[in-house]
C-alpha positions as CSV (number, residue, x, y, z in Angstrom):
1,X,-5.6,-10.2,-7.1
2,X,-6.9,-12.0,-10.4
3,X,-6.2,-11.2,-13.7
4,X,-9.2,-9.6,-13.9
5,X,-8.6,-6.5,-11.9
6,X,-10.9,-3.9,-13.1
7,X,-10.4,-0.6,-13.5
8,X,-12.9,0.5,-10.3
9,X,-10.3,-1.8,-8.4
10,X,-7.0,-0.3,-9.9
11,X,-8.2,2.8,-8.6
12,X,-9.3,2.1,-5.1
13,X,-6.2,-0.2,-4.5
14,X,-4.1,2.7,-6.2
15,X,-6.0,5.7,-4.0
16,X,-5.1,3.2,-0.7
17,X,-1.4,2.8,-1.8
18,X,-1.5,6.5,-1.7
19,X,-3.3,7.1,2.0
20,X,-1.1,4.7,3.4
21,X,2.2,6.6,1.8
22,X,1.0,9.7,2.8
23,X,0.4,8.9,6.7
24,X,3.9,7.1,6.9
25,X,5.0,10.4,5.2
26,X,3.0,13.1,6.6
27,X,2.5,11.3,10.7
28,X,5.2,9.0,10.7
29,X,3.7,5.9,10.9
30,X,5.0,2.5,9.6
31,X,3.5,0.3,12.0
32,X,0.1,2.0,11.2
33,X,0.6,1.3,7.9
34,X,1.5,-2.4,8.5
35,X,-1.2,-3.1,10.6
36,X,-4.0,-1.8,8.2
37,X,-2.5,-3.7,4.8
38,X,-2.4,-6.6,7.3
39,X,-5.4,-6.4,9.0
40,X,-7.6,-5.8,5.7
41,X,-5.3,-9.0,4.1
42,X,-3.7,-6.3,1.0
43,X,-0.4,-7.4,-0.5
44,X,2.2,-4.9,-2.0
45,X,1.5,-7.4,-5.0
46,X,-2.1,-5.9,-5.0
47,X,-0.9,-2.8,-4.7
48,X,1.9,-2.8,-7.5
49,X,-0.2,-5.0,-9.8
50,X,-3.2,-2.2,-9.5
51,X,-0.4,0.3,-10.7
52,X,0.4,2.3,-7.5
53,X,2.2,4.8,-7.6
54,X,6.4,3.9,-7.4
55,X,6.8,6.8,-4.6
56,X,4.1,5.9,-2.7
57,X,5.2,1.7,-3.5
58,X,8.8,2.7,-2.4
59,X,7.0,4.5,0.9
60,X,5.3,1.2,2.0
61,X,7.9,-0.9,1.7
62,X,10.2,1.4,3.7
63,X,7.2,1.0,6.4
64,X,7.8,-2.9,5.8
65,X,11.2,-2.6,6.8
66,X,11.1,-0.5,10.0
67,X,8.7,-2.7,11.3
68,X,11.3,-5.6,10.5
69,X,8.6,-7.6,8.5
């Protein structure tokens, strides 16, 4: 993302940081997860640069790793 990220996009990348925690959490579903940030072309960069959450961060990486990415 540039380095002008506005506020409207912190917040949508920040609410989809948190969906995507939440279904790994709540369903149990890394690969889901995977698929969708690389399907749409989202980076954990976007994501930590737009001020995600650390839980939810920490969540999607752990997805990262069980699908040995």
């Amino acid at each position: 993302m540039s380095d002008t990220m506005t506020d409207i996009h912190k917040g949508r990348y920040q609410g989809i940081a948190f969906a995507l925690a939440e279904i790994s959490r709540l369903h149990g579903e890394p690969q889901f997860v995977v698929d969708v940030m690389s399907n749409t072309g989202l980076l954990l960069t976007d994501l930590a640069e737009a001020g995600a959450a650390e839980e939810d961060m920490d969540e999607i990486r752990k997805c990262f790793e069980a699908a040995h990415v």
